[in-house]
ROTOR-241313 format. One record per residue (C-alpha): residue number from 1; residue in three letters; z, x, y. Coordinates in pm, whole numbers. Last residue first. Example, Ala and Ser with C-alpha at 12.3 -4.5 7.8 and 13.67 -1.06 7.14 Angstrom:
2
{kevex 2	doro Ser	z 714	x 1367	y -106}
{kevex 1	doro Ala	z 780	x 1230	y -450}
REM end
This chain:
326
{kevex 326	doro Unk	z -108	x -4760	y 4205}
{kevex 325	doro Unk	z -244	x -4965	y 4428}
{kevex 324	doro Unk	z -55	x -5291	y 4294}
{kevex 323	doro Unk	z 248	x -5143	y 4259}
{kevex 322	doro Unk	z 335	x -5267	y 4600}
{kevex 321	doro Unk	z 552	x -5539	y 4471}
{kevex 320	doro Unk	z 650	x -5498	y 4050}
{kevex 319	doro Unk	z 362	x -5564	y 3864}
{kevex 318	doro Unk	z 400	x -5787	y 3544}
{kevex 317	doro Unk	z 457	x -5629	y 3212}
{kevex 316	doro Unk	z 196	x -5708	y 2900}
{kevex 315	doro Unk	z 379	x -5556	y 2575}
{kevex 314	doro Unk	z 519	x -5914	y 2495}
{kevex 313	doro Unk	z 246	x -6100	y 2526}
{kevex 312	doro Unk	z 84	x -5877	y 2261}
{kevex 311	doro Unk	z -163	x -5579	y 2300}
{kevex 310	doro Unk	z -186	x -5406	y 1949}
{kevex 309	doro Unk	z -134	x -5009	y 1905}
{kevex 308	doro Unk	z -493	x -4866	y 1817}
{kevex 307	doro Unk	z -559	x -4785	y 1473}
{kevex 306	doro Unk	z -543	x -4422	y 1412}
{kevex 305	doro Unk	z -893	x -4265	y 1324}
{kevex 304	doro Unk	z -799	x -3932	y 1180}
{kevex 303	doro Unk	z -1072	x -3667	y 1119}
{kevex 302	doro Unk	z -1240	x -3709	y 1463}
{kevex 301	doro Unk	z -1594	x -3552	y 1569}
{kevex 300	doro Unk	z -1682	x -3652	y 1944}
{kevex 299	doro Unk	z -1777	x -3233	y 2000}
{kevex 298	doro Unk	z -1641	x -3070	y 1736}
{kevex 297	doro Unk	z -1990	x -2939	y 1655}
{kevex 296	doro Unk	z -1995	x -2762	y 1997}
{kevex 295	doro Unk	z -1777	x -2481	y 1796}
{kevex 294	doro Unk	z -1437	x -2410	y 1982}
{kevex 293	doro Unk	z -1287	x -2695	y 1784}
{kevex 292	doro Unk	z -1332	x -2546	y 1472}
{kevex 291	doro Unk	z -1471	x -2869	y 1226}
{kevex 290	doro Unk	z -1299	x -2965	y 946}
{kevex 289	doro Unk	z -1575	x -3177	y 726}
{kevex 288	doro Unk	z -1471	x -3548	y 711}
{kevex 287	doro Unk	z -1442	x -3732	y 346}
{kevex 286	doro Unk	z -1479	x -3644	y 4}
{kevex 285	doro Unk	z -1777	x -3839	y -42}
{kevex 284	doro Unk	z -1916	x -3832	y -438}
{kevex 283	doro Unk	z -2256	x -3760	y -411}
{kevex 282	doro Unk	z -2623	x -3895	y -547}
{kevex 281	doro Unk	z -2523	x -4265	y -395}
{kevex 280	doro Unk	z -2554	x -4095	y -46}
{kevex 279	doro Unk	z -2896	x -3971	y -107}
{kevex 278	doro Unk	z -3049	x -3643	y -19}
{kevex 277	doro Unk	z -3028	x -3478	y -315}
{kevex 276	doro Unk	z -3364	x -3288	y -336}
{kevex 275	doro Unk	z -3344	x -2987	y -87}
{kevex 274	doro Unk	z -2958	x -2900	y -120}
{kevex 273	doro Unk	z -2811	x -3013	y -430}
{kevex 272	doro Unk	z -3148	x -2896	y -661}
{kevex 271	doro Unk	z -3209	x -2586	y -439}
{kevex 270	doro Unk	z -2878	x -2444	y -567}
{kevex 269	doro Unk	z -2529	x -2413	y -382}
{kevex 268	doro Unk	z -2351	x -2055	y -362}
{kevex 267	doro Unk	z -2001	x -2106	y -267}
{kevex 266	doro Unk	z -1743	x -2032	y 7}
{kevex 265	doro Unk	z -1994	x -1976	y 230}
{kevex 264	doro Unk	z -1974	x -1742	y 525}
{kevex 263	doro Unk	z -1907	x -1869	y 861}
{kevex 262	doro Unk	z -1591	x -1637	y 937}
{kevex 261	doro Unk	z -1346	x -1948	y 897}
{kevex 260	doro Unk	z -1512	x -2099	y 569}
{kevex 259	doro Unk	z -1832	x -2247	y 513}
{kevex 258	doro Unk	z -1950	x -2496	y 310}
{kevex 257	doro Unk	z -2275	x -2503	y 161}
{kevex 256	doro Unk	z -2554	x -2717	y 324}
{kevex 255	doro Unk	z -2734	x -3036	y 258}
{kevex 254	doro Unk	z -2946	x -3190	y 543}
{kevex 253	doro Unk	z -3046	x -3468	y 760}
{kevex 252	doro Unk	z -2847	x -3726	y 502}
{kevex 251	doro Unk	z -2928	x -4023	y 711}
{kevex 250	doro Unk	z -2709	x -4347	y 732}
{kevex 249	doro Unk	z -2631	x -4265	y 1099}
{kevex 248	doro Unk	z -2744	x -3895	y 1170}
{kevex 247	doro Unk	z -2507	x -3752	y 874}
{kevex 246	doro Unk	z -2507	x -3399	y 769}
{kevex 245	doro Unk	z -2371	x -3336	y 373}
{kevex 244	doro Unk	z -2193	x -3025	y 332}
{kevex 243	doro Unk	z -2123	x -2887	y -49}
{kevex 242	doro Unk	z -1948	x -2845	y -348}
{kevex 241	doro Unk	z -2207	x -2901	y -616}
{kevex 240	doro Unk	z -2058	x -2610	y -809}
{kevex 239	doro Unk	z -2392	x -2472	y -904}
{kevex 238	doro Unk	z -2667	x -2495	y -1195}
{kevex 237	doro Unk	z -2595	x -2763	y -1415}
{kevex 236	doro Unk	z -2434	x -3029	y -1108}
{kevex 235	doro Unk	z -2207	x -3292	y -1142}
{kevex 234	doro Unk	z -2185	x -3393	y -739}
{kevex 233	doro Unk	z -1974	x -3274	y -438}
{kevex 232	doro Unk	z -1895	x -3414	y -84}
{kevex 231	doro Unk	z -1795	x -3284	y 254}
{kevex 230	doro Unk	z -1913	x -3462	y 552}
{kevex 229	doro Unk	z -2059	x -3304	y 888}
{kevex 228	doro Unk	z -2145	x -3604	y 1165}
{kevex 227	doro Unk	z -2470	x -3467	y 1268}
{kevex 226	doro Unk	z -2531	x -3508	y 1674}
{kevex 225	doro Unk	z -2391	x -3142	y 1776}
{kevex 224	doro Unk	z -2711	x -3023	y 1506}
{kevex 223	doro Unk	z -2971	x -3101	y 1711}
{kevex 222	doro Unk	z -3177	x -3371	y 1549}
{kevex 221	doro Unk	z -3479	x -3387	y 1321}
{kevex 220	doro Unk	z -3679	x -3076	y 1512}
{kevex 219	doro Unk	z -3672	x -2852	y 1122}
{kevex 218	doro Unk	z -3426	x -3048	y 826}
{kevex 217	doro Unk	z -3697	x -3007	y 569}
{kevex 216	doro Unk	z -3801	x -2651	y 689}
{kevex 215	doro Unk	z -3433	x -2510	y 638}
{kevex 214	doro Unk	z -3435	x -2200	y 885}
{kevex 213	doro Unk	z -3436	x -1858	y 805}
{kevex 212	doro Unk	z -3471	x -1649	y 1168}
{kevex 211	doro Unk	z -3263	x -1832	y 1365}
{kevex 210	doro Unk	z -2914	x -1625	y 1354}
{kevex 209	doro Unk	z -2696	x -1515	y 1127}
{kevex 208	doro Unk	z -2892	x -1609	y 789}
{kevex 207	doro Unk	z -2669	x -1637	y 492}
{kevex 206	doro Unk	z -2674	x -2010	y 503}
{kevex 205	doro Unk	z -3083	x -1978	y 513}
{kevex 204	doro Unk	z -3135	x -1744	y 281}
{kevex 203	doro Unk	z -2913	x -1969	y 33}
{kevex 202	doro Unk	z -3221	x -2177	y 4}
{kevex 201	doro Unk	z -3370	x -1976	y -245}
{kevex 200	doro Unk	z -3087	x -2027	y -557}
{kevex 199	doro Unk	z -3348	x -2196	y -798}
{kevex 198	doro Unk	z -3621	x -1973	y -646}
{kevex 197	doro Unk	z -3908	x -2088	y -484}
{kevex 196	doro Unk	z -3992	x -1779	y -240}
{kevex 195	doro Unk	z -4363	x -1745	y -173}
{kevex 194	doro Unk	z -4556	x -1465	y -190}
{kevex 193	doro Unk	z -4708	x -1287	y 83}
{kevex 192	doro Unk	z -4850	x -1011	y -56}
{kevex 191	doro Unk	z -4433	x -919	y -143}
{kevex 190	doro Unk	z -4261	x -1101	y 95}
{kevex 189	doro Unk	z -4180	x -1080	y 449}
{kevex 188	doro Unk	z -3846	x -946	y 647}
{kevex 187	doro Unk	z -3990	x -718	y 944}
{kevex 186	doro Unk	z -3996	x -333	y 1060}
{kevex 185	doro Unk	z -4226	x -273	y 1331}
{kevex 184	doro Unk	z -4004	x -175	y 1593}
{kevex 183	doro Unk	z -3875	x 154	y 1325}
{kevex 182	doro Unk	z -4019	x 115	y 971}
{kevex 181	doro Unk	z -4270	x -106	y 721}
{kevex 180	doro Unk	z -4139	x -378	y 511}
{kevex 179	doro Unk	z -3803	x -518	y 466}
{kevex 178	doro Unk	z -3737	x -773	y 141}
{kevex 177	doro Unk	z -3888	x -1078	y -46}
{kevex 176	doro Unk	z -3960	x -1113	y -388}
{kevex 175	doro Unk	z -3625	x -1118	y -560}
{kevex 174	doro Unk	z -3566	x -1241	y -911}
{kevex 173	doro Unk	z -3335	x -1413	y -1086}
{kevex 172	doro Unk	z -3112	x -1557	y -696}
{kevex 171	doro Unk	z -2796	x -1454	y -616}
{kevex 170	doro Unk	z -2750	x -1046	y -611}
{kevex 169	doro Unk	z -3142	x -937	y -482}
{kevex 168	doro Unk	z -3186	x -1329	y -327}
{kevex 167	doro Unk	z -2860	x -1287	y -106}
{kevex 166	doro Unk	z -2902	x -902	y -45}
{kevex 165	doro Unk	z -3268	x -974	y 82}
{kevex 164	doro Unk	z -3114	x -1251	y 300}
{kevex 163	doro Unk	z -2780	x -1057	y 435}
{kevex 162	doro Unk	z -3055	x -781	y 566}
{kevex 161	doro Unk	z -2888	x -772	y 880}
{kevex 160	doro Unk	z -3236	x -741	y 1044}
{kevex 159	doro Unk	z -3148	x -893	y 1397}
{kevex 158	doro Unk	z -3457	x -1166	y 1318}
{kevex 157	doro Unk	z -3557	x -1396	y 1581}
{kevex 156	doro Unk	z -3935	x -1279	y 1632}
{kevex 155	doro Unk	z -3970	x -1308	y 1269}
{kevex 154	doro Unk	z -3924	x -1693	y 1217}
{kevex 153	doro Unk	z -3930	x -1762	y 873}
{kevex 152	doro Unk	z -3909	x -2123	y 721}
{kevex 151	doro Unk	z -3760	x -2167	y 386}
{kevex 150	doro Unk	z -3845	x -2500	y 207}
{kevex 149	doro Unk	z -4177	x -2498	y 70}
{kevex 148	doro Unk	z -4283	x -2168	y 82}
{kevex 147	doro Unk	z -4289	x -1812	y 254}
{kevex 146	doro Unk	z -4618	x -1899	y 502}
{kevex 145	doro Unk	z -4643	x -1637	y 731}
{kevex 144	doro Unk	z -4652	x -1656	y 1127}
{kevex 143	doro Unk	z -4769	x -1341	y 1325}
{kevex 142	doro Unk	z -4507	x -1107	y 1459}
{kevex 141	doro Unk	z -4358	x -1033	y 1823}
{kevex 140	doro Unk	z -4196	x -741	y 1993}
{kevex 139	doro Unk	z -4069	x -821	y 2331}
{kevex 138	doro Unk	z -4257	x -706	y 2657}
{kevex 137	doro Unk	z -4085	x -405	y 2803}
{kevex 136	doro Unk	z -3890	x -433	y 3114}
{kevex 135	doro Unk	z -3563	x -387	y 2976}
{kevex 134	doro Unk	z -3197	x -325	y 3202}
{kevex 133	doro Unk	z -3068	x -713	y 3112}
{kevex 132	doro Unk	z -2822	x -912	y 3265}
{kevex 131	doro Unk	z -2553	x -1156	y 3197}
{kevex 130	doro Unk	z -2371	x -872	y 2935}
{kevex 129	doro Unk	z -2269	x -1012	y 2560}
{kevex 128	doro Unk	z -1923	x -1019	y 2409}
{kevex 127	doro Unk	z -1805	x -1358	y 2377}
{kevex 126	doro Unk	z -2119	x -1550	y 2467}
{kevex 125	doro Unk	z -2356	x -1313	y 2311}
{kevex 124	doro Unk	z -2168	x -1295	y 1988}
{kevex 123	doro Unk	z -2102	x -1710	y 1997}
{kevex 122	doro Unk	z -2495	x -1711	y 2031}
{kevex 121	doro Unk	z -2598	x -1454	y 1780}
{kevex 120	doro Unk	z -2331	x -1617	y 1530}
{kevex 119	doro Unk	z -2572	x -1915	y 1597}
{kevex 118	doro Unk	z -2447	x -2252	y 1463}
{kevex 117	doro Unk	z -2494	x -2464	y 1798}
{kevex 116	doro Unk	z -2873	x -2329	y 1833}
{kevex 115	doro Unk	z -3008	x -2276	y 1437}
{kevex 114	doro Unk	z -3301	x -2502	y 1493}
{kevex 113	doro Unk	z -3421	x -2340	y 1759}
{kevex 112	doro Unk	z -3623	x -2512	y 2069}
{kevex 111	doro Unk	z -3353	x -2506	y 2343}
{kevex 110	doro Unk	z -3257	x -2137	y 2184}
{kevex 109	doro Unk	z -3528	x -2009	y 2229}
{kevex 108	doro Unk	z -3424	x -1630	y 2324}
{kevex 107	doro Unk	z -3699	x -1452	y 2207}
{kevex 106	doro Unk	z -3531	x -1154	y 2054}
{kevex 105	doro Unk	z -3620	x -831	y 2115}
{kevex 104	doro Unk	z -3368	x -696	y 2325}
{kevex 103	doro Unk	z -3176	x -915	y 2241}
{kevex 102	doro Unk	z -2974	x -686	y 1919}
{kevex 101	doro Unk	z -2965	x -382	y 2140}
{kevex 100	doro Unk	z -2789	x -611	y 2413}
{kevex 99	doro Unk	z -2499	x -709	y 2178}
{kevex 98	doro Unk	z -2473	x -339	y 2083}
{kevex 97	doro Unk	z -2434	x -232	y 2408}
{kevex 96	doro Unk	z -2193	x -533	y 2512}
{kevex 95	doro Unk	z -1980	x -437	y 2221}
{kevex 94	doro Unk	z -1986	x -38	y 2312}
{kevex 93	doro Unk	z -1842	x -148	y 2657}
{kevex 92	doro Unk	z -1606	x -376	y 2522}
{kevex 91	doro Unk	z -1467	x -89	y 2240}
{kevex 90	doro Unk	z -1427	x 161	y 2491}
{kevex 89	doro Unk	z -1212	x -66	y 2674}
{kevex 88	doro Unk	z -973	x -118	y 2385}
{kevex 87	doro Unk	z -724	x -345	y 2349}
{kevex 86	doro Unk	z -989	x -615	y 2171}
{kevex 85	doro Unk	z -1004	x -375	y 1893}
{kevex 84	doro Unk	z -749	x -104	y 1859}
{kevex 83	doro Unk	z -627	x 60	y 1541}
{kevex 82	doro Unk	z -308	x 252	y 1425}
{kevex 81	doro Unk	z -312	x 409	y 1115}
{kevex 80	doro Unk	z 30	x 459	y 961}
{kevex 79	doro Unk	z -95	x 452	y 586}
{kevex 78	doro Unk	z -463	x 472	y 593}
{kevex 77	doro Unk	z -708	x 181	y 613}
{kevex 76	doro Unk	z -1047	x 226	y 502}
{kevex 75	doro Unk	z -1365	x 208	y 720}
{kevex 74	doro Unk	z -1720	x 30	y 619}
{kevex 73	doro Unk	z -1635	x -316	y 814}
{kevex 72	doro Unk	z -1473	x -137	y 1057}
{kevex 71	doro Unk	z -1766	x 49	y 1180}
{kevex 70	doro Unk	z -1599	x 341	y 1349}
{kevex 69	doro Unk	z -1560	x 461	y 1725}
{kevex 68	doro Unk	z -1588	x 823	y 1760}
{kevex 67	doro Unk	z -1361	x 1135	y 1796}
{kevex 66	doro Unk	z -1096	x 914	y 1521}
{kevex 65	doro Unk	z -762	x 960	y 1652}
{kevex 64	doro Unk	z -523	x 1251	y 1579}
{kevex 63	doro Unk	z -194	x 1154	y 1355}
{kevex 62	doro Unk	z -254	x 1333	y 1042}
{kevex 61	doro Unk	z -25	x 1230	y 797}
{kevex 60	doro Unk	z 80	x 932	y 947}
{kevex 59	doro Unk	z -230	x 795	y 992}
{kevex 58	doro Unk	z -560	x 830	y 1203}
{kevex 57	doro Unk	z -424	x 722	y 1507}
{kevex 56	doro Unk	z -608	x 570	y 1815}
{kevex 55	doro Unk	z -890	x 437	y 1610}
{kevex 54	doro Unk	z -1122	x 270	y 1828}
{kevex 53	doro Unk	z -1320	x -45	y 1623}
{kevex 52	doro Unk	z -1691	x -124	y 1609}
{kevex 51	doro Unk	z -1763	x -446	y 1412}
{kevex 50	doro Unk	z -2069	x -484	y 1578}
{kevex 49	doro Unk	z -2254	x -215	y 1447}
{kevex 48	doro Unk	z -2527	x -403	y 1305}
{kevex 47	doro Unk	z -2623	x -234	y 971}
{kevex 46	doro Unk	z -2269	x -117	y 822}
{kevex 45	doro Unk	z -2244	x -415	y 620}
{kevex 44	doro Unk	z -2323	x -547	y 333}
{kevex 43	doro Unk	z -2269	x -351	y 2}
{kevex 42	doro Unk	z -2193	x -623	y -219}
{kevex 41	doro Unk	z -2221	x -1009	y -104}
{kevex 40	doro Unk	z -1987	x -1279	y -78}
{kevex 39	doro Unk	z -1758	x -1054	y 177}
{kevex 38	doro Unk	z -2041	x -1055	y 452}
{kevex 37	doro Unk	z -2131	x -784	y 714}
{kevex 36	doro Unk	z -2410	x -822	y 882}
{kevex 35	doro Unk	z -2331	x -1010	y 1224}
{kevex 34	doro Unk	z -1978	x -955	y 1268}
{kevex 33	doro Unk	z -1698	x -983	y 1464}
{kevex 32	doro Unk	z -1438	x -779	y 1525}
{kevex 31	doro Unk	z -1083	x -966	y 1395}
{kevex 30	doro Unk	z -788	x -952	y 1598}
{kevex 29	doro Unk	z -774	x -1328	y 1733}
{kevex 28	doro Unk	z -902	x -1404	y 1417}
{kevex 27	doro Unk	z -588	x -1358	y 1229}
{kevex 26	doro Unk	z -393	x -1063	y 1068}
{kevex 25	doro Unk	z -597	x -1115	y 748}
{kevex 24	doro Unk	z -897	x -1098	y 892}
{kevex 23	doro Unk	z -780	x -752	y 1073}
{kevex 22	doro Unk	z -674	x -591	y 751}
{kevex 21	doro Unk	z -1031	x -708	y 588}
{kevex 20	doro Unk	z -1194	x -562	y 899}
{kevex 19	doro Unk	z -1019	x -249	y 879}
{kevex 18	doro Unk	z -1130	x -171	y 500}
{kevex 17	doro Unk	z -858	x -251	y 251}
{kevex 16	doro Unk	z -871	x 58	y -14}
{kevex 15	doro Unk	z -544	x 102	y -68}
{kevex 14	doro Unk	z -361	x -275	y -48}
{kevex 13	doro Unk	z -241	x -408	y 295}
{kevex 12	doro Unk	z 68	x -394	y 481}
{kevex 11	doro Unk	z 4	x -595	y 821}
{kevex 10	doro Unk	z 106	x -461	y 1192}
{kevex 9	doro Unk	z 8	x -643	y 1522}
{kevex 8	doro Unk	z -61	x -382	y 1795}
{kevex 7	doro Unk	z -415	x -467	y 1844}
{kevex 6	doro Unk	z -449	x -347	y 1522}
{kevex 5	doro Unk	z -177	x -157	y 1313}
{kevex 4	doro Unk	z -205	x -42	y 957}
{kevex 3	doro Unk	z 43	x -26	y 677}
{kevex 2	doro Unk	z -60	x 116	y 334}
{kevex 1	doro Unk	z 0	x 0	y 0}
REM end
């Protein structure tokens, strides 16, 4: 065991705990965020450098601080480390930098993306993100490509995480999609253009940070802050059939997997539950999805509807004089 502090809030954690995992389980308010990283999948992280920390003391046995600020997603705790993360001011400057690096070349659509409400890009930029930028260079683009049936690809969005070709390389039989060429003109596509219609395929899209994987079946049907978000689960061969159904009225918009505090899924869900069960008589309703409140999706969402307190005779009191103005 080893005890590490961040932000000044110590936690005992097991050898081997990176400083993100330590953080998480201190709370969010000390977490980094993070755009690549994801606990689901093996070997992720390390790609966007947003989780970068300032460690102000090694441990006890050697007490000097890290030269350099450190992914904390890929760094271990060590016993009597001492780590700072919103403290720092190195940190926020490094934050904005990195925030910047990952618009530079990104189109910034949000009024027309399908992802806008749910963006980890967004809540990044928003948090962490500079008003201005220094670039004068026109933005890289990339020609459409048809992927398949469900999964839509938008290019010009992507951060390259690479949480999609981890997804289908560890989820799915058989991956055929992945990064091609180097440098500005590096791009998710698949193999000679092949398209992706594997049983576990539409996990791309949950996995995706930003805009660049959306769900074509659910594409311009409503903004996402007008779904009413419902958990439910069904029988299913493949997966646990735990998922999110998203109401517009009677309408099942969309199937998702549920996600848990840091936006990753709890659970894999297979193309089956999500793309062809879109029927309320095809799931069992649990009842209302918990909703952050700092996400827009909270907006007009209520888990408890108490019944209002009835108006009787008795309740009704007359005004006194002069209360009439008040």
């Amino acid at each position: 065991m080893a005890k590490v502090t961040i932000d000044g809030r110590t936690i005992e954690v097991a050898d081997g705990t990176t400083i993100l995992q330590a953080a998480r389980m201190i709370g969010p308010d000390v977490a980094p965020p993070t755009m690549c990283y994801y606990s689901k999948l093996k070997t992720s992280g390390g790609y966007c450098r947003t989780c970068l920390v300032e460690v102000s003391k090694g441990s006890e046995k050697d007490p000097r601080p890290m030269p350099k600020l450190v992914a904390s997603c890929r760094t271990t705790v060590m016993d009597g480390m001492e780590v700072k993360n919103n403290t720092s001011e190195k940190v926020g400057d490094a934050r904005k930098g990195v925030v910047e690096f990952l618009l530079l070349n990104h189109p910034l659509d949000c009024p027309v993306c399908d992802q806008a409400g749910e963006c980890h890009l967004q809540d990044l930029s928003y948090e962490h993100g500079s008003a201005k930028t220094r670039t004068d260079f026109e933005r890289r683009t990339f020609d459409k490509i048809d992927i398949g049936p469900y999964v839509q690809l938008h290019m010009n969005r992507c951060i390259l995480c690479y949480r999609c070709v981890k997804t289908a390389d560890q989820v799915t039989d058989g991956r055929v999609h992945g990064v091609i060429n180097r440098g500005d003109h590096a791009e998710i596509s698949t193999y000679i253009e092949k398209a992706i219609d594997n049983d576990f395929s539409g996990n791309v899209i949950d996995v995706c940070p930003v805009g660049a994987l959306t769900d074509k079946t659910f594409r311009f049907k409503s903004r996402v802050w007008f779904t009413k978000p419902v958990n439910a689960h069904r029988n299913c061969e493949k997966c646990s059939g735990k998922v999110v159904l998203w109401y517009k009225g009677e309408d099942v918009l969309r199937v998702t997997g549920r996600k848990d505090q840091w936006g990753e899924v709890e659970e894999f869900i297979c193309n089956t539950c999500r793309f062809e069960k879109k029927q309320t008589n095809d799931w069992t309703i649990e009842g209302p999805r918990q909703v952050s409140r700092h996400s827009v999706i909270s907006a007009n969402h209520y888990e408890v509807f108490k019944k209002p307190r009835e108006l009787t005779i008795n309740t009704i009191k007359p005004l006194e004089s002069g209360e009439g103005n008040k």
